[in-house]
PQR file of N, CA, C, O and H, with PARSE charges and radii, in Angstrom:
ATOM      1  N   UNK A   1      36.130  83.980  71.209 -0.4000 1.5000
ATOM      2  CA  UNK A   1      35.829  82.768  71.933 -0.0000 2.0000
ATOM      3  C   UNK A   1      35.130  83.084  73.274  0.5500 1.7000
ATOM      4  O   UNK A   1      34.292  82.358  73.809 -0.5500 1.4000
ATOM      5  N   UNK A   2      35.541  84.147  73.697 -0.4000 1.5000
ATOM      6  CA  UNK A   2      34.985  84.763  75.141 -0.0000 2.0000
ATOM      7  C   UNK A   2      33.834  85.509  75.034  0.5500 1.7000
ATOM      8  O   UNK A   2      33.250  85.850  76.063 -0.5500 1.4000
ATOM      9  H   UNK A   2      36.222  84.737  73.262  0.4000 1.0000
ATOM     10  N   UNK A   3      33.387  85.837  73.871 -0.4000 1.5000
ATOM     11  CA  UNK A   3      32.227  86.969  73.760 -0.0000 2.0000
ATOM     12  C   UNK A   3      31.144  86.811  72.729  0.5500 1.7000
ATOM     13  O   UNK A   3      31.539  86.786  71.563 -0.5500 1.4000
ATOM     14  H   UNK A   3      33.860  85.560  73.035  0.4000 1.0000
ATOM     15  N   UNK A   4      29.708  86.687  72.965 -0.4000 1.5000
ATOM     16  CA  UNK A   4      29.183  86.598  72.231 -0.0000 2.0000
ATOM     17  C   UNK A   4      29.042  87.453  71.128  0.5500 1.7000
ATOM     18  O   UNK A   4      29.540  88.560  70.924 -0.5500 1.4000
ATOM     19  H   UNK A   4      29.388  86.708  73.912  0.4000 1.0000
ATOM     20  N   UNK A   5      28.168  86.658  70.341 -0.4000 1.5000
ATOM     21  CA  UNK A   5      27.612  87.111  68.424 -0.0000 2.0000
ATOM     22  C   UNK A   5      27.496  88.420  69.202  0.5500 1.7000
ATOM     23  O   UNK A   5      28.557  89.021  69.372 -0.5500 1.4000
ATOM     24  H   UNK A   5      27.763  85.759  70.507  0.4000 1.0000
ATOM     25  N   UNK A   6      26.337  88.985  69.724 -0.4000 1.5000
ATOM     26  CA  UNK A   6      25.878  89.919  70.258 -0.0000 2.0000
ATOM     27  C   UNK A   6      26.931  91.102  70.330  0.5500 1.7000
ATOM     28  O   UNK A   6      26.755  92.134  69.682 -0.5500 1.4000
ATOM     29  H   UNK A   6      25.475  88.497  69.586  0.4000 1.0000
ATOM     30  N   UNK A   7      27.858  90.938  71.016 -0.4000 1.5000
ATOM     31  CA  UNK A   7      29.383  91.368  71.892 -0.0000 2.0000
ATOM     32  C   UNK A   7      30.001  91.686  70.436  0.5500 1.7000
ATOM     33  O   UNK A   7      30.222  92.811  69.988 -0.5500 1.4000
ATOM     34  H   UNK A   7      28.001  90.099  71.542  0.4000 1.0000
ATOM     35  N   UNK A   8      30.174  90.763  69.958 -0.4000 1.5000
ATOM     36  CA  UNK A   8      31.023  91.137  68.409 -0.0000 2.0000
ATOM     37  C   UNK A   8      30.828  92.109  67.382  0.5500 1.7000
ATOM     38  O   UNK A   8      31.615  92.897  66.857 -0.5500 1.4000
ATOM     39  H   UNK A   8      29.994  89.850  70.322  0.4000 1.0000
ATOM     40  N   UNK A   9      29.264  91.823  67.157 -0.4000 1.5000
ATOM     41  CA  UNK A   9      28.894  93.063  66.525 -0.0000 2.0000
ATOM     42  C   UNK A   9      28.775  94.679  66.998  0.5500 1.7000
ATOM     43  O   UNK A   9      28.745  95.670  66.270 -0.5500 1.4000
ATOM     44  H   UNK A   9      28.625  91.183  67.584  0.4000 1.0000
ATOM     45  N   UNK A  10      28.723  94.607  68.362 -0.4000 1.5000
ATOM     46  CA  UNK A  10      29.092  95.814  68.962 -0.0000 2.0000
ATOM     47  C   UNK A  10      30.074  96.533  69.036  0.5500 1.7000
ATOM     48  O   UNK A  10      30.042  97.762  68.985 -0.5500 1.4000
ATOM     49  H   UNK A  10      28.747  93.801  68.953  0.4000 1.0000
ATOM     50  N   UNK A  11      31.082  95.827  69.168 -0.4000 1.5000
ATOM     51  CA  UNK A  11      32.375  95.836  68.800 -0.0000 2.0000
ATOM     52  C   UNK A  11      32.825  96.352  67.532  0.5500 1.7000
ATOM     53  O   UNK A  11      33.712  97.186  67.349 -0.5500 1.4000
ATOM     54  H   UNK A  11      31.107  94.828  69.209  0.4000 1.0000
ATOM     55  N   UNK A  12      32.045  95.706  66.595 -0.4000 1.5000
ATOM     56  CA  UNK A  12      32.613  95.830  65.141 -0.0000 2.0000
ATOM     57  C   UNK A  12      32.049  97.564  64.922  0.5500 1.7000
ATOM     58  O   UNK A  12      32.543  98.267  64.041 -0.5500 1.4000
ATOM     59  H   UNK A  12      31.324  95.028  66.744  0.4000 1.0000
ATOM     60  N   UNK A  13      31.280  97.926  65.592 -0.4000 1.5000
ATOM     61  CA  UNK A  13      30.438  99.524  65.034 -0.0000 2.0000
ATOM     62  C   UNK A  13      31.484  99.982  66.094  0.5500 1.7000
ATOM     63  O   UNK A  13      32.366 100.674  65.586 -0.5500 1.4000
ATOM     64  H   UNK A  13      30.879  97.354  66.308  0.4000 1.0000
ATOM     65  N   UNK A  14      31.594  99.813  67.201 -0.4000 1.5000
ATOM     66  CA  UNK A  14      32.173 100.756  68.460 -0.0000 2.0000
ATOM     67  C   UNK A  14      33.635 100.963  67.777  0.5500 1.7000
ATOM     68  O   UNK A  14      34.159 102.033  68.085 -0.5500 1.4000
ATOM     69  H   UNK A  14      30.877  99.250  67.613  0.4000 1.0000
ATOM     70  N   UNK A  15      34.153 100.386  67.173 -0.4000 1.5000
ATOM     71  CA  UNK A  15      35.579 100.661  66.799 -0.0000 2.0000
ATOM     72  C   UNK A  15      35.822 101.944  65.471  0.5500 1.7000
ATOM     73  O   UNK A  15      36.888 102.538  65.305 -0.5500 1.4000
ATOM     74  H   UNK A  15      33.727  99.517  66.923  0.4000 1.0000
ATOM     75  N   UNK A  16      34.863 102.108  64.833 -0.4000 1.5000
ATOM     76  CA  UNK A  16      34.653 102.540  63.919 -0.0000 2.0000
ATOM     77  C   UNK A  16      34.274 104.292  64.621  0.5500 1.7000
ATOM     78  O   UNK A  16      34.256 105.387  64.059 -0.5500 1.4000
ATOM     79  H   UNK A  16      33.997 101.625  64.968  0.4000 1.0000
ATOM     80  N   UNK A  17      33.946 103.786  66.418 -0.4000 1.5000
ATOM     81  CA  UNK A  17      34.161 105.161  66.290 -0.0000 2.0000
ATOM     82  C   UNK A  17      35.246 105.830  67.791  0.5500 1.7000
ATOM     83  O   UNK A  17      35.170 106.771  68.581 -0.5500 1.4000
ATOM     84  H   UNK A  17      33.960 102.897  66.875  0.4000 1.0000
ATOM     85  N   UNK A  18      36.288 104.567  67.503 -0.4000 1.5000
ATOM     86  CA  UNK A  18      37.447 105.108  68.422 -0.0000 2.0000
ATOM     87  C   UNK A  18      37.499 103.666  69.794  0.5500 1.7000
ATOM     88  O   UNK A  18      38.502 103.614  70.505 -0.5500 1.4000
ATOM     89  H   UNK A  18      36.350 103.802  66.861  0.4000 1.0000
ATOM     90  N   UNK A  19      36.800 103.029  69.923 -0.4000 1.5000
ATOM     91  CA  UNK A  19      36.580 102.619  71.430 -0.0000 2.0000
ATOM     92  C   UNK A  19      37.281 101.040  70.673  0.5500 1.7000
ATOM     93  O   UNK A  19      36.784 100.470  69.702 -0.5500 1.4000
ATOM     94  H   UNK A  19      35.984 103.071  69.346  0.4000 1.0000
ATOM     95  N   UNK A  20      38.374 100.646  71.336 -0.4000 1.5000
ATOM     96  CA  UNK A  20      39.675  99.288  71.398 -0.0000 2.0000
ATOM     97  C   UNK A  20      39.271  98.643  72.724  0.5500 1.7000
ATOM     98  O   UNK A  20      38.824  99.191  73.732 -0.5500 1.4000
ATOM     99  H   UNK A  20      38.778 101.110  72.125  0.4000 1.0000
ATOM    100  N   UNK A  21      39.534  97.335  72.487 -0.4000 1.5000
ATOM    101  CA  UNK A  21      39.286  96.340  73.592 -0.0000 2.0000
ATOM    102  C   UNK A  21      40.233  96.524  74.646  0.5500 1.7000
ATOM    103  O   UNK A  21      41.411  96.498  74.292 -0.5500 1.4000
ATOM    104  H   UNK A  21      39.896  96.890  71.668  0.4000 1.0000
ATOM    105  N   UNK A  22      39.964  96.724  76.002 -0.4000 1.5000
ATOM    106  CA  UNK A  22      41.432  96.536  76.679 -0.0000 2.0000
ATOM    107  C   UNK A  22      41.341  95.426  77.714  0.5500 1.7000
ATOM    108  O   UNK A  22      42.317  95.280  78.450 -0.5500 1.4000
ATOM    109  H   UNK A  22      39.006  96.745  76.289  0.4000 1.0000
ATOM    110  N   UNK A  23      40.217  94.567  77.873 -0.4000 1.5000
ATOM    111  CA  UNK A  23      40.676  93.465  78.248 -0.0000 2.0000
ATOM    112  C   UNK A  23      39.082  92.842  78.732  0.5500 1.7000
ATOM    113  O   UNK A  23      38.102  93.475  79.125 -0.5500 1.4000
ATOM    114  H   UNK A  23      39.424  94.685  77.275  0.4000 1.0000
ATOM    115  N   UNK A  24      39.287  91.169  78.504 -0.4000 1.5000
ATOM    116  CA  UNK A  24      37.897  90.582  79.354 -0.0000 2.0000
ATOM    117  C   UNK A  24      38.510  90.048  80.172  0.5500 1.7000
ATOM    118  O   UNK A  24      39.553  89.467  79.870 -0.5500 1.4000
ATOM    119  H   UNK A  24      40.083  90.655  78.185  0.4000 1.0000
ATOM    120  N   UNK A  25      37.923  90.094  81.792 -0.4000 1.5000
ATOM    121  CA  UNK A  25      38.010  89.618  82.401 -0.0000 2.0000
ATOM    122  C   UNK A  25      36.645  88.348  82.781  0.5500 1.7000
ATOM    123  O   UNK A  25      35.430  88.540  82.792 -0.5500 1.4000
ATOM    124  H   UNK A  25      37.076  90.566  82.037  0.4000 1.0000
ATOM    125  N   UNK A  26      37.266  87.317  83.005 -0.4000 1.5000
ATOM    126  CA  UNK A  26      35.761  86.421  83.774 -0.0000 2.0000
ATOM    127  C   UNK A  26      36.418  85.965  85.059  0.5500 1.7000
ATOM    128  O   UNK A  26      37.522  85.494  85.331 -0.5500 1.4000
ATOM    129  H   UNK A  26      38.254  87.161  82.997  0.4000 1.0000
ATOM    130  N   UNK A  27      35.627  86.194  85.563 -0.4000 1.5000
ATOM    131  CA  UNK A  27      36.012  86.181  87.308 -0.0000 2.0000
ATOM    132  C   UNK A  27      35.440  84.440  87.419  0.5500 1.7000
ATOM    133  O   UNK A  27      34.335  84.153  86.957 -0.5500 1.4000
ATOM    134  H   UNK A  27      34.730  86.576  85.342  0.4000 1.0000
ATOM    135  N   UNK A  28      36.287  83.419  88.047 -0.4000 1.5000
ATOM    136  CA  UNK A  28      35.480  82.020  88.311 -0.0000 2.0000
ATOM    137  C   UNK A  28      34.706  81.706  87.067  0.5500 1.7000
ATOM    138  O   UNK A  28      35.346  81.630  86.018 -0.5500 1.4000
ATOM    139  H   UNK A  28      37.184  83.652  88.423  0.4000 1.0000
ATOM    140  N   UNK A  29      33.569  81.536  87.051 -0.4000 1.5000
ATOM    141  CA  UNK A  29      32.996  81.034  86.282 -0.0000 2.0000
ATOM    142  C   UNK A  29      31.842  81.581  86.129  0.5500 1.7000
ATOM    143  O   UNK A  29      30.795  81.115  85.681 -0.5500 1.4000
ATOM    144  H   UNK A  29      33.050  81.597  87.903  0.4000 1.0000
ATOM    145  N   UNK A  30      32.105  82.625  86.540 -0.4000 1.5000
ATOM    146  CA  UNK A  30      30.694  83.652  86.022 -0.0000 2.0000
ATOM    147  C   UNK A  30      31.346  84.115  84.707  0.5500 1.7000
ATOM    148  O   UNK A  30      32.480  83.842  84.314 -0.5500 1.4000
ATOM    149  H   UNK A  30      32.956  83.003  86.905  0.4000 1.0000
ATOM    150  N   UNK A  31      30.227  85.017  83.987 -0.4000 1.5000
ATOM    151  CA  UNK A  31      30.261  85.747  83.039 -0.0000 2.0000
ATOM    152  C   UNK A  31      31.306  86.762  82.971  0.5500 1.7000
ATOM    153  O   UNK A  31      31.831  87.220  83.985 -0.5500 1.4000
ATOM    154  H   UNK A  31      29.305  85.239  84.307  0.4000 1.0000
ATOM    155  N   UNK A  32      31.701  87.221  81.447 -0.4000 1.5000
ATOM    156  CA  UNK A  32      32.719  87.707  81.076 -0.0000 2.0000
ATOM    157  C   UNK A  32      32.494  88.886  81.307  0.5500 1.7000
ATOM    158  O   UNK A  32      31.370  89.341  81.093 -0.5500 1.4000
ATOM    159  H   UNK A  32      31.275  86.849  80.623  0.4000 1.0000
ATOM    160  N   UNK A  33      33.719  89.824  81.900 -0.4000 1.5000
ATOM    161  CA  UNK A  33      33.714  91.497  81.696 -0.0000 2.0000
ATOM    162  C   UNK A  33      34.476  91.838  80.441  0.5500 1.7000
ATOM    163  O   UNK A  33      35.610  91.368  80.357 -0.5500 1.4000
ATOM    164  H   UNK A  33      34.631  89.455  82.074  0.4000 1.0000
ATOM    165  N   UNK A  34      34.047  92.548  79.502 -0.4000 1.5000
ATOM    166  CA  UNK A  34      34.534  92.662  78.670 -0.0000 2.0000
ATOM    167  C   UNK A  34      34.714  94.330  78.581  0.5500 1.7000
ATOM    168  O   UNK A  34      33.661  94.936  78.384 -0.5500 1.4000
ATOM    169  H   UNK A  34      33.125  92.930  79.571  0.4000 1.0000
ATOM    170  N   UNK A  35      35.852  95.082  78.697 -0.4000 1.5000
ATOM    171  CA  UNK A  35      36.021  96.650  78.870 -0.0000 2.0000
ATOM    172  C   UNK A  35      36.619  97.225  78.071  0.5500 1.7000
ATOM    173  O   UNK A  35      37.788  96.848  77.984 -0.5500 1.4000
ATOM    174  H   UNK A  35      36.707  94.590  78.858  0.4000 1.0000
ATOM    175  N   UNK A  36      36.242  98.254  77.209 -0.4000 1.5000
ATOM    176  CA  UNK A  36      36.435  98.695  76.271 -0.0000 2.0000
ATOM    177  C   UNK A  36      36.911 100.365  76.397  0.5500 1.7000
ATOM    178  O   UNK A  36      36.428 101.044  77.303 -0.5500 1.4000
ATOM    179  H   UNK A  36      35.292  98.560  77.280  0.4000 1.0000
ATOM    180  N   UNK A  37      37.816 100.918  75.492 -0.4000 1.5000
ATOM    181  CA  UNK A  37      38.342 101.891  75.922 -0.0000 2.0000
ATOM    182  C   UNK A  37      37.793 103.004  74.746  0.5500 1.7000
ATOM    183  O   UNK A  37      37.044 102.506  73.906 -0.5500 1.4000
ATOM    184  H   UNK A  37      38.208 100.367  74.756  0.4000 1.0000
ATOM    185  N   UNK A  38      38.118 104.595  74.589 -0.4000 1.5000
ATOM    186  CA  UNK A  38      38.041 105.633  73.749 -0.0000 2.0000
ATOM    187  C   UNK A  38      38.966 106.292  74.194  0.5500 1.7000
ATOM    188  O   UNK A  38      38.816 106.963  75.215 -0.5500 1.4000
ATOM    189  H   UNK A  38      38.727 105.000  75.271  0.4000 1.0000
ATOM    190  N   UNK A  39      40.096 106.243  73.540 -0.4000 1.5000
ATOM    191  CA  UNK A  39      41.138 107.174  73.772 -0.0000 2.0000
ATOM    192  C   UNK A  39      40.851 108.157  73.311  0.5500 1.7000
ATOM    193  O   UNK A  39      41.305 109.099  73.960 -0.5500 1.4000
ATOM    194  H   UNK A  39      40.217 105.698  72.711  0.4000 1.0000
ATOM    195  N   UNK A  40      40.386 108.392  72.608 -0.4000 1.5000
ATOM    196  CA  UNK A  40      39.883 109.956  71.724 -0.0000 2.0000
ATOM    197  C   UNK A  40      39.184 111.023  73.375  0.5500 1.7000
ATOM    198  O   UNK A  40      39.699 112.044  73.831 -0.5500 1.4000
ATOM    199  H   UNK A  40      40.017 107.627  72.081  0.4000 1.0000
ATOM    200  N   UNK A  41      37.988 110.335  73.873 -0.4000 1.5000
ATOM    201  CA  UNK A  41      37.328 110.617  74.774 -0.0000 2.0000
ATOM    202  C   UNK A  41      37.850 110.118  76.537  0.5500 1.7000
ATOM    203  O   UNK A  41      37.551 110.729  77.564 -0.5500 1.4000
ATOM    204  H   UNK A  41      37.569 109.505  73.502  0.4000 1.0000
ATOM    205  N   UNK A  42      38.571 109.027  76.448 -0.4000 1.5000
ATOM    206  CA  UNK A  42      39.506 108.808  77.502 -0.0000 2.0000
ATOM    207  C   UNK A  42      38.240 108.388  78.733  0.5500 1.7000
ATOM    208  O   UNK A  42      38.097 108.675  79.921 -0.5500 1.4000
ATOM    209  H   UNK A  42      38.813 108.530  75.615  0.4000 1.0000
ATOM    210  N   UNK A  43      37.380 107.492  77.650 -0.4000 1.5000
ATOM    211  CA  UNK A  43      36.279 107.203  78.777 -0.0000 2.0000
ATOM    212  C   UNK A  43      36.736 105.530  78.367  0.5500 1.7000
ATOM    213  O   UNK A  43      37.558 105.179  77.522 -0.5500 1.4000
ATOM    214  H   UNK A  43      37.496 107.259  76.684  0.4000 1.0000
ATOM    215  N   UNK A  44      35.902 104.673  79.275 -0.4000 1.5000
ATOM    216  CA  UNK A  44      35.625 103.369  80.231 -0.0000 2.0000
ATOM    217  C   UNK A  44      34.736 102.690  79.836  0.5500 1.7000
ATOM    218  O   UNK A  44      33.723 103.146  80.367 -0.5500 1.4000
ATOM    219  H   UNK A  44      35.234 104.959  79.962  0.4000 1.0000
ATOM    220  N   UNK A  45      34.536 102.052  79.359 -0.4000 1.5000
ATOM    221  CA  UNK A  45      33.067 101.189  79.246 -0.0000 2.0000
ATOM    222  C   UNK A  45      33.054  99.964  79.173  0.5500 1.7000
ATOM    223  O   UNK A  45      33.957  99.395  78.560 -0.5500 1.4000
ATOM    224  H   UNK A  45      35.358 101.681  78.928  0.4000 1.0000
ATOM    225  N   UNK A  46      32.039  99.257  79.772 -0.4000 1.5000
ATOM    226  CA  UNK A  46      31.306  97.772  80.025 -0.0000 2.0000
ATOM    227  C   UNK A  46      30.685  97.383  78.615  0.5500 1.7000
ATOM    228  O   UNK A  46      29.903  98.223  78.168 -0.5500 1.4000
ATOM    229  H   UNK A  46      31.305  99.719  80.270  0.4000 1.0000
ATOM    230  N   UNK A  47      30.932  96.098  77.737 -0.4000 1.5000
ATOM    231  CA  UNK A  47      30.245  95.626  76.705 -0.0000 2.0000
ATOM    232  C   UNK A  47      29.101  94.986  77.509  0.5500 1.7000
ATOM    233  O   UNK A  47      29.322  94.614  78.661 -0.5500 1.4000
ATOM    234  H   UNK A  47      31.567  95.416  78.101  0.4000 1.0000
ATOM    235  N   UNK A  48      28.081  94.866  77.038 -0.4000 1.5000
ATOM    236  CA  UNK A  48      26.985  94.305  78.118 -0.0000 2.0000
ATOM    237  C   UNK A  48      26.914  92.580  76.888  0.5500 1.7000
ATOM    238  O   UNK A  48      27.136  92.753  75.689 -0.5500 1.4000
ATOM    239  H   UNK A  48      27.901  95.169  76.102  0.4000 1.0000
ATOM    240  N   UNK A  49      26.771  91.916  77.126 -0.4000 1.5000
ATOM    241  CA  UNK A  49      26.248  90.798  76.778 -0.0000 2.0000
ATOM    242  C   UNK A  49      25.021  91.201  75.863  0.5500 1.7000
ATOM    243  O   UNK A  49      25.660  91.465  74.845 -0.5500 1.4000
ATOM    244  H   UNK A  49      26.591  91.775  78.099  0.4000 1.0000
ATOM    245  N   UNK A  50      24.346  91.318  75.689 -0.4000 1.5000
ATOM    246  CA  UNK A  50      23.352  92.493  75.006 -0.0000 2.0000
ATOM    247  C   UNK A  50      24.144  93.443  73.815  0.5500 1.7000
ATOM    248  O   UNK A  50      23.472  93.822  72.856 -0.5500 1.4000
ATOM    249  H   UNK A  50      23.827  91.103  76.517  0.4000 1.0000
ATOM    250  N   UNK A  51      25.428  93.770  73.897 -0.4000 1.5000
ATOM    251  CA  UNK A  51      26.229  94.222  72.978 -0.0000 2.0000
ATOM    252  C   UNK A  51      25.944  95.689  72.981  0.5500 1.7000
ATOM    253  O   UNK A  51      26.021  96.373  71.961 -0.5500 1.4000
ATOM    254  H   UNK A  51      25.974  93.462  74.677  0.4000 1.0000
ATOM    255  N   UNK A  52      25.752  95.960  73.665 -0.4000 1.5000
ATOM    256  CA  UNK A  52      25.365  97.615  74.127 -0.0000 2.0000
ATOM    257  C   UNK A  52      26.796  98.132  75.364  0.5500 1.7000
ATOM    258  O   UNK A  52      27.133  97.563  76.403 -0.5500 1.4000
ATOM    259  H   UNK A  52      25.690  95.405  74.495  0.4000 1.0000
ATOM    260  N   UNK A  53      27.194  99.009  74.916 -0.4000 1.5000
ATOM    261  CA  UNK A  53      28.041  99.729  75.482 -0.0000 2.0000
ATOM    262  C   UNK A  53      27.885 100.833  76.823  0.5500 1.7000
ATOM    263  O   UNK A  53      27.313 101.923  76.832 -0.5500 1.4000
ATOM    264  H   UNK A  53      26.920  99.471  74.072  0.4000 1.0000
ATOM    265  N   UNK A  54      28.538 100.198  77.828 -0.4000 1.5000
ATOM    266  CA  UNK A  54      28.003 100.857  79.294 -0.0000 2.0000
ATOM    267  C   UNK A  54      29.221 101.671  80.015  0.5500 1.7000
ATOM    268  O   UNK A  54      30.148 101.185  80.662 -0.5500 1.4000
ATOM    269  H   UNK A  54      29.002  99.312  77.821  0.4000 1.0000
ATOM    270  N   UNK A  55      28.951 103.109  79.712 -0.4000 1.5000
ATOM    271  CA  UNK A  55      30.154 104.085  80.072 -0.0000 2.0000
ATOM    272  C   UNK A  55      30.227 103.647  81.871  0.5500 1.7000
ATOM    273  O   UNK A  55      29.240 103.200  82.455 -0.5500 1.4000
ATOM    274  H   UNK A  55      28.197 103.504  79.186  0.4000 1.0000
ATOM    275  N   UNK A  56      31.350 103.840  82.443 -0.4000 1.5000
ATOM    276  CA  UNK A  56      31.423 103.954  83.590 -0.0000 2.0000
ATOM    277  C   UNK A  56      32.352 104.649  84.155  0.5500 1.7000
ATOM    278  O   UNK A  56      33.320 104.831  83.417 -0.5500 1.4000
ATOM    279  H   UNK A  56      32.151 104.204  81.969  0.4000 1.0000
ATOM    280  N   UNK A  57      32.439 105.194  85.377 -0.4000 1.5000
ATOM    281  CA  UNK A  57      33.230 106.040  86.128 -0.0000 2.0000
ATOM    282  C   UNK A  57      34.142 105.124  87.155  0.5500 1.7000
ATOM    283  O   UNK A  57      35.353 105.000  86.976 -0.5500 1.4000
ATOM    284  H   UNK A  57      31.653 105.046  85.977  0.4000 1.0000
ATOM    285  N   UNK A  58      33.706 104.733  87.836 -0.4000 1.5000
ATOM    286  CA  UNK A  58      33.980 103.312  88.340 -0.0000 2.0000
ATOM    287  C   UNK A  58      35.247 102.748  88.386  0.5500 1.7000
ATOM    288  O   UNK A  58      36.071 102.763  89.300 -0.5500 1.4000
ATOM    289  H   UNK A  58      32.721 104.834  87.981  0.4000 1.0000
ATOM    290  N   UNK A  59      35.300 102.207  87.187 -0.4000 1.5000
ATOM    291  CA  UNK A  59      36.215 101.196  86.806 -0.0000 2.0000
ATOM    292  C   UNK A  59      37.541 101.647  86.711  0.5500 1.7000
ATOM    293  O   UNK A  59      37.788 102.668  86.069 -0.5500 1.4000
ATOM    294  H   UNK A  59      34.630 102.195  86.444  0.4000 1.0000
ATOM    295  N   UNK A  60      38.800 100.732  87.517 -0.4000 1.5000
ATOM    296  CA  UNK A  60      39.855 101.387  87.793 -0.0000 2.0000
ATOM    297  C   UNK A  60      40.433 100.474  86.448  0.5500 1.7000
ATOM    298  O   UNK A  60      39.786  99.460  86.185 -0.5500 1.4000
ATOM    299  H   UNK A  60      38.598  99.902  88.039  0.4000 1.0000
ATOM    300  N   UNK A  61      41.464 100.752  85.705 -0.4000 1.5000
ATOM    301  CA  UNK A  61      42.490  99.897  84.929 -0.0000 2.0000
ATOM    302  C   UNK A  61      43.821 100.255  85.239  0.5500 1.7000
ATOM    303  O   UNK A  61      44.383 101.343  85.367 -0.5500 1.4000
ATOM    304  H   UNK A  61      41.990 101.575  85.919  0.4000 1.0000
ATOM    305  N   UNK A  62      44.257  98.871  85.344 -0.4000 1.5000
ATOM    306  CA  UNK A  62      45.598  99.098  85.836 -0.0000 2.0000
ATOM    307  C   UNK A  62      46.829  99.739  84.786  0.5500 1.7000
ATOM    308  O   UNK A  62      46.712  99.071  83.759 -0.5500 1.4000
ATOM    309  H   UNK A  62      43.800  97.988  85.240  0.4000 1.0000
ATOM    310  N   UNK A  63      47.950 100.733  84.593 -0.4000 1.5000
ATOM    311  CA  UNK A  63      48.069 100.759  83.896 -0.0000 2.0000
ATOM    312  C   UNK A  63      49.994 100.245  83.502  0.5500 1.7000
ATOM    313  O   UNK A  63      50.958 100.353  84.260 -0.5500 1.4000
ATOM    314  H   UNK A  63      48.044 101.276  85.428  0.4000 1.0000
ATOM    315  N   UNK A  64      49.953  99.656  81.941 -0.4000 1.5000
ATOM    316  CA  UNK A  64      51.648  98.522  81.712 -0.0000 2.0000
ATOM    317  C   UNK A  64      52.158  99.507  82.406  0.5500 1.7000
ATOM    318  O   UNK A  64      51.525 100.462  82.855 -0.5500 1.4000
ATOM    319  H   UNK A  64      49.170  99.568  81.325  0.4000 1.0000
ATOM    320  N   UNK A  65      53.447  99.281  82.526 -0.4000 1.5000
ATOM    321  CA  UNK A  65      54.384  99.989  83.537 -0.0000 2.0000
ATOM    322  C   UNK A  65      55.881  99.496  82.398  0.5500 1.7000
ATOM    323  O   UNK A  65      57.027  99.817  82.711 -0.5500 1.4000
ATOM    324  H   UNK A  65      53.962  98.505  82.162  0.4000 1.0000
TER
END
């Protein structure tokens, strides 16, 4: 409901090679962050609207406790 056609199908290949949703955020009423994880690789990444996958260093996640 939060993510486009685009977003979905990216999704659907990215999982196939390790990388799980860990959360969208939409801040106000701007556009959705949608951040995706690789536990295998223990990297970070931005779904772009575009459905292209954007590693980052950056990005802090909080973690359950």
């Amino acid at each position: 409901m939060y993510i486009n056609e685009k977003q979905v199908d990216g999704m659907s290949i990215l999982k196939k090679f390790g990388w799980k949703l860990v959360c969208i955020r939409r801040p106000g009423l701007g556009h959705a962050l949608t951040v995706l994880k690789n536990s295998q690789e223990k990297s970070v990444g931005v779904l772009g609207e575009d459905g292209i996958l954007r590693l980052t260093t950056d990005l802090k996640i909080r973690q359950a406790s």
